[in-house]
Gaussian input, Z-matrix of N, CA and C with variables (Angstrom, degrees):
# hf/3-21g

backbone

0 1
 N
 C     1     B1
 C     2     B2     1     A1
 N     3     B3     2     A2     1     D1
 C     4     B4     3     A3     2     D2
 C     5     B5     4     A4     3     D3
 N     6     B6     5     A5     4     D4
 C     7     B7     6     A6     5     D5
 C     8     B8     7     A7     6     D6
 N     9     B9     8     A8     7     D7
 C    10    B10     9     A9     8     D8
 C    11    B11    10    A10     9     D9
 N    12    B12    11    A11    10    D10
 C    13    B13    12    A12    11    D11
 C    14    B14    13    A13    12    D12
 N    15    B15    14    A14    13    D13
 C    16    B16    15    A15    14    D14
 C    17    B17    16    A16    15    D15
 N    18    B18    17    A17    16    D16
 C    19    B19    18    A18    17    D17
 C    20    B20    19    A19    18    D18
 N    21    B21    20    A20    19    D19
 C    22    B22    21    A21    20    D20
 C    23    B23    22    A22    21    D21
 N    24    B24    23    A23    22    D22
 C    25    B25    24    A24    23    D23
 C    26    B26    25    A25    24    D24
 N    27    B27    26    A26    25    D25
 C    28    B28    27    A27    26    D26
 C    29    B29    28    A28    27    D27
 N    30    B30    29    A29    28    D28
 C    31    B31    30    A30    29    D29
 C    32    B32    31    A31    30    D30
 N    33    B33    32    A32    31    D31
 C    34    B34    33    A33    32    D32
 C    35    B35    34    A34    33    D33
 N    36    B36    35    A35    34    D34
 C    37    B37    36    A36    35    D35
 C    38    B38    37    A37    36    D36
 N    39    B39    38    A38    37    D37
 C    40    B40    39    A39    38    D38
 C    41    B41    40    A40    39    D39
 N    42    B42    41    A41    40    D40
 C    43    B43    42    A42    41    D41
 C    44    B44    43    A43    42    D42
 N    45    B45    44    A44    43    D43
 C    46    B46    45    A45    44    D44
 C    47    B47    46    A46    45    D45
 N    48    B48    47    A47    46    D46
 C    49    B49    48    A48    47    D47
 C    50    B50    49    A49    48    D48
 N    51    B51    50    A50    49    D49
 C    52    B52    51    A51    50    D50
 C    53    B53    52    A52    51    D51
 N    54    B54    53    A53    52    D52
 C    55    B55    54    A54    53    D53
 C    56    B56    55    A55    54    D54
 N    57    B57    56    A56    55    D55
 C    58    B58    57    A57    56    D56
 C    59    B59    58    A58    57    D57
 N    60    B60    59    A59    58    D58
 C    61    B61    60    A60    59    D59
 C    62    B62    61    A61    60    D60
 N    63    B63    62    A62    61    D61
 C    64    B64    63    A63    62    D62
 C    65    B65    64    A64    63    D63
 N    66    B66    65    A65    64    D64
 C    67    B67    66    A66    65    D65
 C    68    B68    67    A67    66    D66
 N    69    B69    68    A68    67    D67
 C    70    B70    69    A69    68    D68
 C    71    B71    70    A70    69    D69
 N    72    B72    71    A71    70    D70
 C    73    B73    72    A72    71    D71
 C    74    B74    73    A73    72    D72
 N    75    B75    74    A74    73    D73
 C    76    B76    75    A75    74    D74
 C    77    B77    76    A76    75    D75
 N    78    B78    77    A77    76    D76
 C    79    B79    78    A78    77    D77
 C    80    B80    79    A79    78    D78
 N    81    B81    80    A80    79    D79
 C    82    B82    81    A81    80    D80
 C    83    B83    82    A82    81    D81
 N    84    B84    83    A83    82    D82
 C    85    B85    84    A84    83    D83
 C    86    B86    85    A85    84    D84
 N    87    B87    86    A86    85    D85
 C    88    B88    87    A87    86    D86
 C    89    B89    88    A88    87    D87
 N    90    B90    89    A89    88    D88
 C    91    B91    90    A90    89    D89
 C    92    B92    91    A91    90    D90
 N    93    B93    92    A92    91    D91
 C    94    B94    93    A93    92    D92
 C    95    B95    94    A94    93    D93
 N    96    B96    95    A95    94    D94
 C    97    B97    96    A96    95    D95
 C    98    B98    97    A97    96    D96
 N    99    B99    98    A98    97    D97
 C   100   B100    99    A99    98    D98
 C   101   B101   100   A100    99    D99
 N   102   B102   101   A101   100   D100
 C   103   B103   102   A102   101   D101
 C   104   B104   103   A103   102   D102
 N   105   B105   104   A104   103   D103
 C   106   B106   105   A105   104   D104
 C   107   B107   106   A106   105   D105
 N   108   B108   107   A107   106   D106
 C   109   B109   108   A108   107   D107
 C   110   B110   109   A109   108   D108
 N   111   B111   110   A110   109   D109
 C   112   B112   111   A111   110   D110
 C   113   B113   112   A112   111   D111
 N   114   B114   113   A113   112   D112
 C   115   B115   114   A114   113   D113
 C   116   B116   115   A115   114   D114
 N   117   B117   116   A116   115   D115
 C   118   B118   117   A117   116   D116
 C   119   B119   118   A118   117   D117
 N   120   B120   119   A119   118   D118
 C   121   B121   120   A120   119   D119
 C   122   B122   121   A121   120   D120
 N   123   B123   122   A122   121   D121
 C   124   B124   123   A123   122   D122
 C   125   B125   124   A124   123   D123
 N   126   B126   125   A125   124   D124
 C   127   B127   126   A126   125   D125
 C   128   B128   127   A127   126   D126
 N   129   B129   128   A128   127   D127
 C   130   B130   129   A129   128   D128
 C   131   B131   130   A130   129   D129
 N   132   B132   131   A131   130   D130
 C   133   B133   132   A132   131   D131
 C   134   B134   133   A133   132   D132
 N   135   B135   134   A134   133   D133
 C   136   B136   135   A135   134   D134
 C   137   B137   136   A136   135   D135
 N   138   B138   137   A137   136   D136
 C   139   B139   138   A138   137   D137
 C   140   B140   139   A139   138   D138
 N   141   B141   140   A140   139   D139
 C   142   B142   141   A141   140   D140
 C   143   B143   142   A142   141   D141
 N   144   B144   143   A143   142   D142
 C   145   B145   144   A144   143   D143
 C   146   B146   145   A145   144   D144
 N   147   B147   146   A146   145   D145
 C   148   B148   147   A147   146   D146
 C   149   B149   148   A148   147   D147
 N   150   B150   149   A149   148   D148
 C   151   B151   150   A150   149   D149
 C   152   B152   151   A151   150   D150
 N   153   B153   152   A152   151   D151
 C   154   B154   153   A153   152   D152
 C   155   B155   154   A154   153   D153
 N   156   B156   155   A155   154   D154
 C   157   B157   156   A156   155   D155
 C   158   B158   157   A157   156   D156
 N   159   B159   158   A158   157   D157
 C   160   B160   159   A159   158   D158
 C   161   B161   160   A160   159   D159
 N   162   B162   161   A161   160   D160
 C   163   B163   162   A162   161   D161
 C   164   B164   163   A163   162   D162
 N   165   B165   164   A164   163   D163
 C   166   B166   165   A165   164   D164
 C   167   B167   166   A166   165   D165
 N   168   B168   167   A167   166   D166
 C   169   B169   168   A168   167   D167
 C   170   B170   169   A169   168   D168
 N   171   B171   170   A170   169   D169
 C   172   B172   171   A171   170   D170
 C   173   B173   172   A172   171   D171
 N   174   B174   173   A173   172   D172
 C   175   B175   174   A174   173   D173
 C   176   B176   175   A175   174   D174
 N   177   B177   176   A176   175   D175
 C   178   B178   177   A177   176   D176
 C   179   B179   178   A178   177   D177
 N   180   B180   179   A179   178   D178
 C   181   B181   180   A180   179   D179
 C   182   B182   181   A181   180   D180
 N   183   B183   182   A182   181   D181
 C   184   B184   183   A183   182   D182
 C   185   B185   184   A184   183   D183
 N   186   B186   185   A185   184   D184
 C   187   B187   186   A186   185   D185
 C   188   B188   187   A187   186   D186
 N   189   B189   188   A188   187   D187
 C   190   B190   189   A189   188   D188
 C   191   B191   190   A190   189   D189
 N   192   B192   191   A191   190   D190
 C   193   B193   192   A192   191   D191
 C   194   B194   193   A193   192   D192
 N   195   B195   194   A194   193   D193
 C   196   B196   195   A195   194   D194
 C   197   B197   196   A196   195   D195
 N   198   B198   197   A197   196   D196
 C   199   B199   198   A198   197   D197
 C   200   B200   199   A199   198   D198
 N   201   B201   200   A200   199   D199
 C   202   B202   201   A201   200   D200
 C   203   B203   202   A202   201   D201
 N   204   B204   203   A203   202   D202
 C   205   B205   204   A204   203   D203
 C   206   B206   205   A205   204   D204
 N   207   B207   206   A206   205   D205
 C   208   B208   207   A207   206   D206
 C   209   B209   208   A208   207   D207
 N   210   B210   209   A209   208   D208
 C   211   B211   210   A210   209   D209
 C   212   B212   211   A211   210   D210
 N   213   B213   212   A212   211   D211
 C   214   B214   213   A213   212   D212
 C   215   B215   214   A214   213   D213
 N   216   B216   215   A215   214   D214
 C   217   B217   216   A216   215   D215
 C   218   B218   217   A217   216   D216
 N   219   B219   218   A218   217   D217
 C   220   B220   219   A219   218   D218
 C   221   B221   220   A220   219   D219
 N   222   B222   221   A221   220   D220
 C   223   B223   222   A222   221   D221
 C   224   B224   223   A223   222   D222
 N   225   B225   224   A224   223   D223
 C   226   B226   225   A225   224   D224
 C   227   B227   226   A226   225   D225
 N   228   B228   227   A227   226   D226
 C   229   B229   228   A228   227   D227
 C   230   B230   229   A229   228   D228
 N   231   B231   230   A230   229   D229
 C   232   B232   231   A231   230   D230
 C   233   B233   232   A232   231   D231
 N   234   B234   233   A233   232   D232
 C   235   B235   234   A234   233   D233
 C   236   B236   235   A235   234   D234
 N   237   B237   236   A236   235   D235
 C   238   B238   237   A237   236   D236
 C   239   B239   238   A238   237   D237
 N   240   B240   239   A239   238   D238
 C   241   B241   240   A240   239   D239
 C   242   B242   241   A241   240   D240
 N   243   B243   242   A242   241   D241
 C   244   B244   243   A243   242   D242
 C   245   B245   244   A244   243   D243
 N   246   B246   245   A245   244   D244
 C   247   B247   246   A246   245   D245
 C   248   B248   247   A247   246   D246
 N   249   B249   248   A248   247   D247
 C   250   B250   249   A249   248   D248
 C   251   B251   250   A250   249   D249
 N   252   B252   251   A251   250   D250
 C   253   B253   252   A252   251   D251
 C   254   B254   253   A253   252   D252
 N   255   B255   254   A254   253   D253
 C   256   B256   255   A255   254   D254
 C   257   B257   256   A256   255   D255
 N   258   B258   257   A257   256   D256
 C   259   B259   258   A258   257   D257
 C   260   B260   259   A259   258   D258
 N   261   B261   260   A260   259   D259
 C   262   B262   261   A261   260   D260
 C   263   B263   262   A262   261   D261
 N   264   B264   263   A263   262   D262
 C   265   B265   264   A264   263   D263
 C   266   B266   265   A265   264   D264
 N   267   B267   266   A266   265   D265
 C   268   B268   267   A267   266   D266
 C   269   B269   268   A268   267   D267
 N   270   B270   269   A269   268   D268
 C   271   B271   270   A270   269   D269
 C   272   B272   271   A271   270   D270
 N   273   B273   272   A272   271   D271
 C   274   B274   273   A273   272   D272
 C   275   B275   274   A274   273   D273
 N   276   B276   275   A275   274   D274
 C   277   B277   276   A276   275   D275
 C   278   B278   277   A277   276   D276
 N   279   B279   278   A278   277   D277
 C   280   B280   279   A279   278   D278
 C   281   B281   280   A280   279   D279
 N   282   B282   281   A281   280   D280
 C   283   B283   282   A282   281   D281
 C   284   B284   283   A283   282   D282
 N   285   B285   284   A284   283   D283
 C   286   B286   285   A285   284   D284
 C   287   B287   286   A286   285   D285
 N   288   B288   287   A287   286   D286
 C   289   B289   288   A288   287   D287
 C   290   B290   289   A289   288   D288
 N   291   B291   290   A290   289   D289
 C   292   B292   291   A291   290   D290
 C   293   B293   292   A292   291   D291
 N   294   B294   293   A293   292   D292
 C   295   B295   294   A294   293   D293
 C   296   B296   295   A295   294   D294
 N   297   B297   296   A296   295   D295
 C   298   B298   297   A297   296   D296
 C   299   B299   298   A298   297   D297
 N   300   B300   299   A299   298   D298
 C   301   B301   300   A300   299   D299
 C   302   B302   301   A301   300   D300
 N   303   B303   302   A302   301   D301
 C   304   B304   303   A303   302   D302
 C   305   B305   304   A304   303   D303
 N   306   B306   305   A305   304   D304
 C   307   B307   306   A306   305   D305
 C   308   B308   307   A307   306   D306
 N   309   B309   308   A308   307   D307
 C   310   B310   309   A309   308   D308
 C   311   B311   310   A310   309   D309
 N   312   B312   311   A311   310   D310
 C   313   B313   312   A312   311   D311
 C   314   B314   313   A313   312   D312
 N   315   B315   314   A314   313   D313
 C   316   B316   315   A315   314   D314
 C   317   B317   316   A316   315   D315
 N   318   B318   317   A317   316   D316
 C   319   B319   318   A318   317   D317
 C   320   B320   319   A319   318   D318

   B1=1.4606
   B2=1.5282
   B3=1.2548
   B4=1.5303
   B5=1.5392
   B6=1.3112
   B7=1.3760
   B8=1.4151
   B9=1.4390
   B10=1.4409
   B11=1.2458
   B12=1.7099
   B13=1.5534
   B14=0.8450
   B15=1.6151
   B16=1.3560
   B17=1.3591
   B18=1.4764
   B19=1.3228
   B20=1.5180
   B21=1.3685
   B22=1.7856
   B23=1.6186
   B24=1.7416
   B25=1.3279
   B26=1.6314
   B27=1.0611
   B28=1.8484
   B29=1.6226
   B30=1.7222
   B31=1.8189
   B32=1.1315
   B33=1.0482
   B34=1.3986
   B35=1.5732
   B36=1.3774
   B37=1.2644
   B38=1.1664
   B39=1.4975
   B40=1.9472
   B41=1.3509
   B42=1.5388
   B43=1.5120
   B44=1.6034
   B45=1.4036
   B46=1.6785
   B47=1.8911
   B48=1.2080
   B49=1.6274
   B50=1.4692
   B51=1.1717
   B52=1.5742
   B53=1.7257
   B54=1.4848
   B55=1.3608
   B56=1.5930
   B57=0.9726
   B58=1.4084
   B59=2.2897
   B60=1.3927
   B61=1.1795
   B62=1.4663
   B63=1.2497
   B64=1.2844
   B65=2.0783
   B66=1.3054
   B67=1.3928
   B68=1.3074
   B69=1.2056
   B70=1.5817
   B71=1.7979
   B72=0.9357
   B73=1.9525
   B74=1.0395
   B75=1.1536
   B76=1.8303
   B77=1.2707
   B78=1.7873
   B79=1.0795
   B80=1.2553
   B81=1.4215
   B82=1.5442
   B83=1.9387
   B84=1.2928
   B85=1.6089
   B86=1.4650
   B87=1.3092
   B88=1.2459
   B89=1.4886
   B90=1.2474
   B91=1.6921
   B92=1.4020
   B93=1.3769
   B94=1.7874
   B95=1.4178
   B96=1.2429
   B97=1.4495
   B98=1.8528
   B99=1.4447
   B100=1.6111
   B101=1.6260
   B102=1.2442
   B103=1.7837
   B104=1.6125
   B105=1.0946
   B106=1.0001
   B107=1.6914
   B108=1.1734
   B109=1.4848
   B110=1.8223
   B111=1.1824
   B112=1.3348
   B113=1.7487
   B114=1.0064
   B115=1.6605
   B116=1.6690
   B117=1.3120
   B118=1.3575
   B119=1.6790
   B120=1.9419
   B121=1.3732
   B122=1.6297
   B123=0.8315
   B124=1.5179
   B125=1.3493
   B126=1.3132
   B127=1.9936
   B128=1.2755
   B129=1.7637
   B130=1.2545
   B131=2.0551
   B132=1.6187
   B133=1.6250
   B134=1.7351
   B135=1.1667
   B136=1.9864
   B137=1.1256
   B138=1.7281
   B139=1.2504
   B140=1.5368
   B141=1.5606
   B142=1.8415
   B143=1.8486
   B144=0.8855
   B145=2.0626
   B146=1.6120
   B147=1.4400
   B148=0.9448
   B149=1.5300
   B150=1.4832
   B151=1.1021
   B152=1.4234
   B153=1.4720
   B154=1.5584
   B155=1.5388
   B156=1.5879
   B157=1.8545
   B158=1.3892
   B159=1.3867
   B160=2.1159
   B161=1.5586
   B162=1.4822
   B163=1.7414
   B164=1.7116
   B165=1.3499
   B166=1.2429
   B167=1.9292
   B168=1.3063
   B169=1.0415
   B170=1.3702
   B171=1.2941
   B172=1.6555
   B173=1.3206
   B174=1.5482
   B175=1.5722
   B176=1.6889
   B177=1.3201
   B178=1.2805
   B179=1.0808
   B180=1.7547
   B181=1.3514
   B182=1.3929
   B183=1.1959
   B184=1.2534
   B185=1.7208
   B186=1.4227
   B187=1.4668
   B188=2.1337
   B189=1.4906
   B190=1.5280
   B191=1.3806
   B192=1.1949
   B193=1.2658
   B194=1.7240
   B195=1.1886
   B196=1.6290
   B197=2.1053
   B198=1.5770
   B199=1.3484
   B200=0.9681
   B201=1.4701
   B202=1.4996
   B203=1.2916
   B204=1.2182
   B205=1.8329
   B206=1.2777
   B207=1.3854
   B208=1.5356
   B209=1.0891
   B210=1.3106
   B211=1.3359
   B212=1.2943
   B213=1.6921
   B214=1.5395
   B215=1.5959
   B216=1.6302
   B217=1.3860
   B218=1.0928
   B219=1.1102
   B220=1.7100
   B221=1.5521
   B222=1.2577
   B223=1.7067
   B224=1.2058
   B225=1.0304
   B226=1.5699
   B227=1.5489
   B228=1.4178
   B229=1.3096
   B230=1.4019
   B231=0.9260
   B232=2.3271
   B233=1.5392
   B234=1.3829
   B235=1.3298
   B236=1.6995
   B237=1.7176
   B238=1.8043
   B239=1.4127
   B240=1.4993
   B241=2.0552
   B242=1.5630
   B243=1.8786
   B244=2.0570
   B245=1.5195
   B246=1.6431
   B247=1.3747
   B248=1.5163
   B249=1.6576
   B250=1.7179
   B251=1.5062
   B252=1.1239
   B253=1.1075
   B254=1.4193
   B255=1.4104
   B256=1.1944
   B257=1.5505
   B258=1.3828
   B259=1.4915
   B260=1.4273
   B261=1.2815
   B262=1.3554
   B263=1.8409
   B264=1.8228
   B265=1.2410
   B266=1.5224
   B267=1.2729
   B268=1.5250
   B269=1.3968
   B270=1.2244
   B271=1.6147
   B272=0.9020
   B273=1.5154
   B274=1.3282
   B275=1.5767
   B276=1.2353
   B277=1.3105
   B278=1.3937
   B279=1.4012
   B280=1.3654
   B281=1.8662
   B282=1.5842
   B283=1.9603
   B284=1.1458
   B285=1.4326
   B286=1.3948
   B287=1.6218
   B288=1.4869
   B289=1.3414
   B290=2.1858
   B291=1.5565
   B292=1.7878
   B293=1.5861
   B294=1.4216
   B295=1.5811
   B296=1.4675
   B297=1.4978
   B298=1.6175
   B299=1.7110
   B300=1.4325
   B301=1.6502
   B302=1.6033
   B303=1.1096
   B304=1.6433
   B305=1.9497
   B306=1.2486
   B307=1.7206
   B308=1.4448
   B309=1.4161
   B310=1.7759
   B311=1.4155
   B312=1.7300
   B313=1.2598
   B314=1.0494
   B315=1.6988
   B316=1.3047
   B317=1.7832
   B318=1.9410
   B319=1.1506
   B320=1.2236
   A1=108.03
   A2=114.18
   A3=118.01
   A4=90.19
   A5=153.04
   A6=141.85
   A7=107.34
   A8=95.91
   A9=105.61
   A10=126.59
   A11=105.04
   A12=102.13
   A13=143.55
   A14=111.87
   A15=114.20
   A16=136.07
   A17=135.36
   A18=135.37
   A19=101.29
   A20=109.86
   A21=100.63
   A22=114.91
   A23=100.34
   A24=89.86
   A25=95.28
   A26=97.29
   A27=108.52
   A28=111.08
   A29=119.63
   A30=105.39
   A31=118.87
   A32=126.54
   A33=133.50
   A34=99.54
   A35=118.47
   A36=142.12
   A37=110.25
   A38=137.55
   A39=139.43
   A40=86.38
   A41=133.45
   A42=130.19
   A43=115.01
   A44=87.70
   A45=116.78
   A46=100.08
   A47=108.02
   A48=118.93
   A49=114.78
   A50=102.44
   A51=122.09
   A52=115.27
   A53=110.03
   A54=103.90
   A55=109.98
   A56=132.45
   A57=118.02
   A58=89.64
   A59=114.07
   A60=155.92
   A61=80.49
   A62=118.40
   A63=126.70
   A64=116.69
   A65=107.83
   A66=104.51
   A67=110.53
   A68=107.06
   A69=126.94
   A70=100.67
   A71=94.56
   A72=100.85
   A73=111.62
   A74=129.83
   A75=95.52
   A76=158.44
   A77=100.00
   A78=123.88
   A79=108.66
   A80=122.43
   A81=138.15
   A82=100.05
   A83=116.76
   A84=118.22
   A85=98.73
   A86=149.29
   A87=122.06
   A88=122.03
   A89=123.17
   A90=105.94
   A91=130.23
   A92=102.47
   A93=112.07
   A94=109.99
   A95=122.11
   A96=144.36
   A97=105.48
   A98=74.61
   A99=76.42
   A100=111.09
   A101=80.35
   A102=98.12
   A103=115.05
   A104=139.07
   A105=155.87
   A106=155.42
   A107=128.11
   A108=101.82
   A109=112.90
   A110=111.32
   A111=117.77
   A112=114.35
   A113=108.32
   A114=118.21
   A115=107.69
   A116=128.50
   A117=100.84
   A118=150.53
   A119=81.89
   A120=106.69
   A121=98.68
   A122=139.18
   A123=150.63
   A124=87.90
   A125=111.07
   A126=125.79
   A127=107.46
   A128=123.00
   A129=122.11
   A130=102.57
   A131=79.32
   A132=82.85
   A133=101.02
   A134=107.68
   A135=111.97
   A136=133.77
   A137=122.57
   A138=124.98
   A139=113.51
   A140=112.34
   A141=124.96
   A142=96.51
   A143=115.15
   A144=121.25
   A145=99.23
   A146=122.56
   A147=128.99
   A148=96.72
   A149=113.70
   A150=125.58
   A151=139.36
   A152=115.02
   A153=113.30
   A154=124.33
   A155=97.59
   A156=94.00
   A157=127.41
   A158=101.77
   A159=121.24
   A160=81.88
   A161=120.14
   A162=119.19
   A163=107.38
   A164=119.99
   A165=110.31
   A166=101.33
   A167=111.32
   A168=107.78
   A169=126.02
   A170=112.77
   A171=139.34
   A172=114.45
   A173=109.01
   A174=100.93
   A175=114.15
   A176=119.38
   A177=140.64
   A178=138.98
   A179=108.64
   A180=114.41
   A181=150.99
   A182=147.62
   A183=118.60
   A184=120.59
   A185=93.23
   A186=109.19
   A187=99.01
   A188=85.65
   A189=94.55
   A190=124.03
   A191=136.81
   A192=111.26
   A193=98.50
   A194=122.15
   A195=131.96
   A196=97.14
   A197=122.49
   A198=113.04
   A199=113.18
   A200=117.20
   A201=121.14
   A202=135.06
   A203=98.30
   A204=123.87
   A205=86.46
   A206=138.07
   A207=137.27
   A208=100.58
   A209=137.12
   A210=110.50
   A211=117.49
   A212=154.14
   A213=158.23
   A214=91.68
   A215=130.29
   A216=107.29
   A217=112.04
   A218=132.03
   A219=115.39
   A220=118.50
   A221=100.46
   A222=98.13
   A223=126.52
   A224=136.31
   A225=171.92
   A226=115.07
   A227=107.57
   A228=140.50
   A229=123.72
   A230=79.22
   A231=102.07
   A232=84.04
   A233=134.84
   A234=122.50
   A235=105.57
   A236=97.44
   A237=88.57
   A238=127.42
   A239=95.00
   A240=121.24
   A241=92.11
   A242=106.89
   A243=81.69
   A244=92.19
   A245=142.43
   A246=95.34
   A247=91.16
   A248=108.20
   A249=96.40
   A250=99.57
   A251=151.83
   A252=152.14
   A253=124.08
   A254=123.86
   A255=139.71
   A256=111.51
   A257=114.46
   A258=130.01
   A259=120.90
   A260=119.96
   A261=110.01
   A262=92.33
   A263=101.21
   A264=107.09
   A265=127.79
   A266=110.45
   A267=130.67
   A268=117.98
   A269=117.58
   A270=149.50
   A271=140.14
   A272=123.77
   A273=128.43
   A274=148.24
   A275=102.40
   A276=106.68
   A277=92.75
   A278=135.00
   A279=132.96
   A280=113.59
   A281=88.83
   A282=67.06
   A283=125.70
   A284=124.87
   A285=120.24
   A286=114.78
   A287=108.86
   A288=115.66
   A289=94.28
   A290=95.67
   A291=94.08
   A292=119.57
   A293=114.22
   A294=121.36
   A295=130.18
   A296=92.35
   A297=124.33
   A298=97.16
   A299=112.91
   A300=133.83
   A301=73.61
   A302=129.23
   A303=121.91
   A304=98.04
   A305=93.84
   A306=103.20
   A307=102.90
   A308=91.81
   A309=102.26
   A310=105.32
   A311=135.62
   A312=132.15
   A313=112.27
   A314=141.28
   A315=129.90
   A316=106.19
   A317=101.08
   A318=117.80
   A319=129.25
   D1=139.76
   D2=-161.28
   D3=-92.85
   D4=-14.00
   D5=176.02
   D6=-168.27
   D7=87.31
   D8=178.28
   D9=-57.08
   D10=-30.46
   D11=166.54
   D12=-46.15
   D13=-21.78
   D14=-174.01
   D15=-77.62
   D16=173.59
   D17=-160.23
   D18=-132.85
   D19=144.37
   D20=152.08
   D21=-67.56
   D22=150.28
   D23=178.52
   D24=-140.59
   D25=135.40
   D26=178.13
   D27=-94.38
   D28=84.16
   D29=167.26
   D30=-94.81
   D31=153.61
   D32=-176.25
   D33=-161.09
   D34=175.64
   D35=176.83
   D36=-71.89
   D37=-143.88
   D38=-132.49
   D39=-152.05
   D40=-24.78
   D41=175.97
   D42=-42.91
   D43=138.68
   D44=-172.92
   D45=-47.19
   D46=-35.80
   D47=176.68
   D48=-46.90
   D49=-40.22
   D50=-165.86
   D51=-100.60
   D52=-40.07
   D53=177.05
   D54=-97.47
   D55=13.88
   D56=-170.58
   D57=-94.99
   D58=162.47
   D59=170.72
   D60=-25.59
   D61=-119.06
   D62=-138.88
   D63=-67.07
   D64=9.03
   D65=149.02
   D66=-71.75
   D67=-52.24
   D68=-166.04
   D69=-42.57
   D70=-58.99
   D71=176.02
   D72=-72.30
   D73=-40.31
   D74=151.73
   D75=-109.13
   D76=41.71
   D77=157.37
   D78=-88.17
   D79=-29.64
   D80=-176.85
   D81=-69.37
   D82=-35.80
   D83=176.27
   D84=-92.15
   D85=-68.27
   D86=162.04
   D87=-12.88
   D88=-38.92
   D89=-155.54
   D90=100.44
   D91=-8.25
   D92=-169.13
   D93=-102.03
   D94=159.34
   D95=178.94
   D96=-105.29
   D97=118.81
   D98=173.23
   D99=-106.70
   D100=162.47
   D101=-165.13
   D102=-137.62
   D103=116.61
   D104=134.47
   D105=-36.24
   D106=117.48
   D107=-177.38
   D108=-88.97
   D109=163.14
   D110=173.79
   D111=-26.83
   D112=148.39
   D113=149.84
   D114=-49.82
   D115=115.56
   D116=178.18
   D117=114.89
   D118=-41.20
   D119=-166.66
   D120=-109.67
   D121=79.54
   D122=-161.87
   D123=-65.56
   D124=-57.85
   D125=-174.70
   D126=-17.22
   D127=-44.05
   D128=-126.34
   D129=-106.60
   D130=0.38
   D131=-178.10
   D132=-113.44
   D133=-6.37
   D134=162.41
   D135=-36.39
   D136=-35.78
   D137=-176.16
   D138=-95.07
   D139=-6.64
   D140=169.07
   D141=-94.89
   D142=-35.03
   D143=171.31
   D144=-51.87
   D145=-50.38
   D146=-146.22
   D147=-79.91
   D148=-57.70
   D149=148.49
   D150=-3.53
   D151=-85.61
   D152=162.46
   D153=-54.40
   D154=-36.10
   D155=173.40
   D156=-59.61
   D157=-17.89
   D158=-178.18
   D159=-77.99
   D160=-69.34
   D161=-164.13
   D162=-54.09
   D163=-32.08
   D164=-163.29
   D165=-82.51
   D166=-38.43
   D167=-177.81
   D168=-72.47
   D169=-33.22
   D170=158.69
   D171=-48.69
   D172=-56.96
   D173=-164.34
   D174=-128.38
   D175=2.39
   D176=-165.55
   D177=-101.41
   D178=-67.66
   D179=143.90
   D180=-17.31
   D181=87.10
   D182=-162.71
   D183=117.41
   D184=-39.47
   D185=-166.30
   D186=-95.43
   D187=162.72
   D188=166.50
   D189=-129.09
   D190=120.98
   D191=-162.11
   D192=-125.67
   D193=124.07
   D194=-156.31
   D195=-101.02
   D196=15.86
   D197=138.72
   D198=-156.03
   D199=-161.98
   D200=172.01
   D201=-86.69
   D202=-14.13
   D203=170.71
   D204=-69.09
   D205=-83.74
   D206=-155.42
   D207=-51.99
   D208=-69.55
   D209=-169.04
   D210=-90.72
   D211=36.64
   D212=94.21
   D213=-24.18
   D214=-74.54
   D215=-162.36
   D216=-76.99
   D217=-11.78
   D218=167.84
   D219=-72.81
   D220=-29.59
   D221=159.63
   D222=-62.11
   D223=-39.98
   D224=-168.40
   D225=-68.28
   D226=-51.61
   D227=124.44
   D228=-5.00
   D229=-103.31
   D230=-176.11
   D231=-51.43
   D232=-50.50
   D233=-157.23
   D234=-55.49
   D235=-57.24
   D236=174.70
   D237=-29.09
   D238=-58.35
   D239=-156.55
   D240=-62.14
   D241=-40.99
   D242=-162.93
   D243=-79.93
   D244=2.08
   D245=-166.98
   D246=-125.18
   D247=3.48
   D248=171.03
   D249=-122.51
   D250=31.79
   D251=-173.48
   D252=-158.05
   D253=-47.87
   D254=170.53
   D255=-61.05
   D256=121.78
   D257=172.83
   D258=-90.99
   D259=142.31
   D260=-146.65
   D261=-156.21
   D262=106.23
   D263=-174.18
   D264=-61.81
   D265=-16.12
   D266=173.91
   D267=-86.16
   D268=7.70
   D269=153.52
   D270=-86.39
   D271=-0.83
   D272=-105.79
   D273=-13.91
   D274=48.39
   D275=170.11
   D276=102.44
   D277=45.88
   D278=167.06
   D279=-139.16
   D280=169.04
   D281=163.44
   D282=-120.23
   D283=178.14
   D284=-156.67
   D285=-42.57
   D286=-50.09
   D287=-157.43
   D288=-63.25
   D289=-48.49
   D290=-178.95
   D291=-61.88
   D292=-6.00
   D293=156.34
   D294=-74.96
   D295=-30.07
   D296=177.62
   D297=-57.86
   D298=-63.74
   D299=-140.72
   D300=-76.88
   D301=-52.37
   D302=-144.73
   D303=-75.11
   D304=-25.21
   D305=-173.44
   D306=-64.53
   D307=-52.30
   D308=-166.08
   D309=-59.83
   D310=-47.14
   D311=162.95
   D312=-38.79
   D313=-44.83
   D314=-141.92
   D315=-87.06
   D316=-18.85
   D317=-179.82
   D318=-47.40

């Protein structure tokens, strides 16, 4: 595992979907940390917006997927490709995770 430290993390926005009780518990039985944007700060949930609109248009659109298994691994999926495979010119031309590695050296 390339960073064992790490955690799942669930962000999302201030919606009633997200803050009420029983998401909360099962993000708490998952294992994941949930995360939030500001009161306010709409901004701060833009770069996960930005996100699903790359997956939806990439891998979504178009398609039909007849359960929930199929489309969990196609999410699951795309998640690998954009952050170990997917090149990304606002990176310079790397992908997330090889922006990651170069950060963590510079540390």
């Amino acid at each position: 595992m390339k960073n064992p430290n790490a955690h799942p993390l669930c962000h999302s926005d201030r919606g009633y979907q997200y803050t009420n009780r029983s998401f909360h518990n099962k993000l708490e039985k998952a294992g994941m940390t949930q995360s939030m944007s500001r009161v306010g700060k709409c901004i701060d949930n833009g770069p996960m917006e930005g996100f699903w609109g790359i997956l939806k248009r990439e891998r979504y659109y178009g398609k039909r997927f007849t359960d929930k298994e199929t489309l969990v691994k196609m999410i699951e999926d795309y998640i690998d490709y954009y952050n170990n495979k997917r090149l990304l010119r606002n990176l310079g031309v790397l992908t997330p995770m090889e922006k990651h590695e170069i950060y963590l050296q510079a540390a």
